[in-house]
N, C-alpha and C positions, 0 to 999 in steps of 0.2 A: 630391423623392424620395417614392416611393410609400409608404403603412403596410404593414408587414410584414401577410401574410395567417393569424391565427389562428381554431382552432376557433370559432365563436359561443357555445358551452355553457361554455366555462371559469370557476369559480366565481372570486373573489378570490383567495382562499386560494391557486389552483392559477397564477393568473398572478402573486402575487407571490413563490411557488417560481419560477416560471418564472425571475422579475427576480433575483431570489438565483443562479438557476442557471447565469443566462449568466457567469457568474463563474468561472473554475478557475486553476489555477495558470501557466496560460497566455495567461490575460486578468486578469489583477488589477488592473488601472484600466481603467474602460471610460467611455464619455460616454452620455448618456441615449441617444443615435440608436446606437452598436451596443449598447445594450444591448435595446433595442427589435428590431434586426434578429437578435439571436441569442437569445433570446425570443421571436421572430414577436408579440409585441405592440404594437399601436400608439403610434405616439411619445409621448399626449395621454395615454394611461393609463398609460405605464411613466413619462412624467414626474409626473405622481400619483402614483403608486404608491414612484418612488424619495426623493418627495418625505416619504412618511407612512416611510416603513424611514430613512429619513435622522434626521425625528425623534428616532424612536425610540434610535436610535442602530446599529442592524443594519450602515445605509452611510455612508460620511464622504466628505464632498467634500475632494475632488482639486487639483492643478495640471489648467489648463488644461479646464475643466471638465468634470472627470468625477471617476467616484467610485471608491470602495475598500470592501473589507468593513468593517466599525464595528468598534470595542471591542469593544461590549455583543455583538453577535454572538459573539464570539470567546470572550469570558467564557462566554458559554451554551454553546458545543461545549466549552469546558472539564471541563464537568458530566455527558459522557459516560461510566458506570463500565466500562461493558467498557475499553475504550483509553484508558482513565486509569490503572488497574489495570496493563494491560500493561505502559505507558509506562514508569510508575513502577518495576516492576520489573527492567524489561530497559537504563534508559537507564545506572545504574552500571554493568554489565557491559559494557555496549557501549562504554566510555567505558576499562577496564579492557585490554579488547580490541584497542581502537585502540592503546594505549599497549604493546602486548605485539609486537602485529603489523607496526603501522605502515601499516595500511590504513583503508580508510572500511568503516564499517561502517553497517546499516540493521537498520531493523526494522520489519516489514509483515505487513498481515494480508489479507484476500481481502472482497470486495465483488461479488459476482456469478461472472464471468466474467475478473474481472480485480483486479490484485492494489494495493496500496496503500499508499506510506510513510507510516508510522507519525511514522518521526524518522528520523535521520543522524545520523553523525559524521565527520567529513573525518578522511583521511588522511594522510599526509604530499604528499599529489600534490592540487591542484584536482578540484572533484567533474566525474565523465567523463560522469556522462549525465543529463540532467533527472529520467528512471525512477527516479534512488537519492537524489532532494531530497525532501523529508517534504512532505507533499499531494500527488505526482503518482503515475498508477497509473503499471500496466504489463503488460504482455504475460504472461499465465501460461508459454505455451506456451516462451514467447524466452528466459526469465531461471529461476534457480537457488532465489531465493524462492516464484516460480511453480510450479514442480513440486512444493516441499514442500505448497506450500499448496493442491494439485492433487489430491496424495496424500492429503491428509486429508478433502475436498472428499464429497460423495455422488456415487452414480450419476446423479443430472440434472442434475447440475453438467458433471460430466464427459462424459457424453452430448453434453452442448449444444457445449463447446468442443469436442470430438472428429468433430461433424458441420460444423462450421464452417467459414470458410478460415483457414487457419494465415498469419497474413502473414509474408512475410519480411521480415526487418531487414537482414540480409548474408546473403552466401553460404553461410554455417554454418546458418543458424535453421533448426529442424526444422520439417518441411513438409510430411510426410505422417499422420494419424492415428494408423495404426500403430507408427512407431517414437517417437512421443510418449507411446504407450499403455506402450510396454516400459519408457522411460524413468521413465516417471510410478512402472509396479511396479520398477523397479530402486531408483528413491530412497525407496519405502518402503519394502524391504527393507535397504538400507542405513542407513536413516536420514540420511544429507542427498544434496544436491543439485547438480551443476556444471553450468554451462555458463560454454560454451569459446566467445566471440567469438561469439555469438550475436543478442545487441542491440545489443553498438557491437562492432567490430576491436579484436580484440587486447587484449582485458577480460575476464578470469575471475572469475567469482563464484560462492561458494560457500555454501551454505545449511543450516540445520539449523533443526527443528521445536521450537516452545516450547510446552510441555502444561501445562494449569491440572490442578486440583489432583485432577480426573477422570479425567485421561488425554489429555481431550479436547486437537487441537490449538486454538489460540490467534490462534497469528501464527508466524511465521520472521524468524530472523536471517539475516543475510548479510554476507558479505566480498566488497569489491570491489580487484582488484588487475588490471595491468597484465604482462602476459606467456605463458607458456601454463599449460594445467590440468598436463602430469607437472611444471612445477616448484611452483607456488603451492598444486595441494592437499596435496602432503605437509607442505610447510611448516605450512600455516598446521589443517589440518583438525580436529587435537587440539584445539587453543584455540579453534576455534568451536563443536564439540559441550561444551568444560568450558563455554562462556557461556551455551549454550543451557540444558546441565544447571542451571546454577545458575542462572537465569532461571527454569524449571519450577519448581527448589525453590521458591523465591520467592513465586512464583506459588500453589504448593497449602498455604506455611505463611499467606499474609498471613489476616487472618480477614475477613468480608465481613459488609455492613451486615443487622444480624438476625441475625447466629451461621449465617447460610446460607454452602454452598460456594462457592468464587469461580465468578460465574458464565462458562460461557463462550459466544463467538459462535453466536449458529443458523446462520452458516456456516459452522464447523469442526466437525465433529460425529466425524466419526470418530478412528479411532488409529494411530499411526504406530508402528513399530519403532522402540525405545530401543536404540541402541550399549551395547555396555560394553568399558570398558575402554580406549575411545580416548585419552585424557587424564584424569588426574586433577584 
């Protein structure tokens, strides 16, 4: 088998990202040969290279020889304050939520062009799509998290996704610019977010904005439930904006390291309309 063909300039540092990188929630045990082909580095240096991060302890050996993220990695993204912060205050609610509703419930925040489980919590039903398990993105445009987290987003955020191609998932997913553009100012005017069977059939989820202690958004909650939007958001809509409320609070009482405000993401900058009066 050939050595995958990479740049010549790439420093260390950049190819042992690379070796971390071919990693995601979709590949979580990989052998040195794909991890070399989905890296484009050669087999002789990604095995060097998985060999010094193995050490260390970043990657652990596997069945069947290959490897997995390490411990010590996992301790060290621990150490992140933005989304430890979140986490911390959104995962009792979410957990409250579940128990009120009877749905999975998520918590995500935005990464570019695309959006990010934070955590989960199952429902009474098995989780319906990989996008609502904690480390996999997903589609801004497709899903209900996506547009909050679209709404809070800046103009070259939004530019980019809105010149782009919209993919479809089903027959529902919106697909033109346009009516993404209306959508996006509809949920910020309402403050949360539906879509109806958009990324899997026959799955509604519904969304609301969680704001640090600024105003700024953060991340969004979500409800995922099984049937259409006129029965599941009357139902459930109250109790995801009182979670999200009470998240926020959370959010702007906790005090931050140095007497500073909790900081929030340089990718949520802006502000979203606050409901009143949906649930108490």
């Amino acid at each position: 088998m050939s050595s995958p063909h990479a740049p010549p300039d790439r420093s260390v540092v950049e190819r042992t990202l690379g070796v971390l990188g071919a990693f995601d929630t979709a590949h979580v045990s990989l052998t040195v040969s794909q991890i070399s082909s989905r890296s484009k580095i050669p087999v002789a240096t990604t095995y060097r290279i998985v060999s010094k991060l193995v050490s260390w302890g970043a990657l652990e050996r596997a069945e069947d020889n290959k490897y997995t993220i390490g411990l010590r990695l996992w301790e060290v993204s621990q150490l992140a304050p933005r989304h430890a912060d979140l986490r911390a205050a959104a995962v009792p609610a979410m957990f409250d939520l579940r128990s009120t509703t009877r749905r999975a419930v998520l918590l995500s925040t935005r990464d570019g062009i695309e959006g990010i489980c934070l955590e989960s919590v199952s429902g009474s039903a098995r989780p319906l799509h990989r996008s609502w398990s904690r480390g996999h993105r997903f589609p801004l445009h497709a899903t209900a998290c996506g547009r909050v987290l679209l709404a809070a987003a800046g103009t070259t955020v939004q530019d980019e996704l809105y010149g782009g191609e919209l993919r479809p998932y089903t027959e529902r997913t919106v697909r033109t610019p346009a009516v993404l553009r209306d959508l996006v100012a509809h949920t910020r005017r309402q403050g949360y977010a539906v879509s109806d069977g958009e990324l899997l059939d026959g799955v509604v989820e519904i969304a609301a904005p969680v704001h640090g202690g600024d105003g700024a958004v953060l991340g969004a909650i979500g409800l995922i439930t099984v049937g259409t939007a006129s029965t599941a958001v009357p139902d459930a809509v109250g109790h995801l904006l009182a979670a999200a409320r009470r998240v926020s609070r959370s959010l702007a009482d906790a005090p931050a390291p140095g007497g500073n405000a909790v900081p929030s993401p340089r990718t949520a900058r802006s502000r979203m309309h606050r409901p009143q009066g949906a649930c108490a």
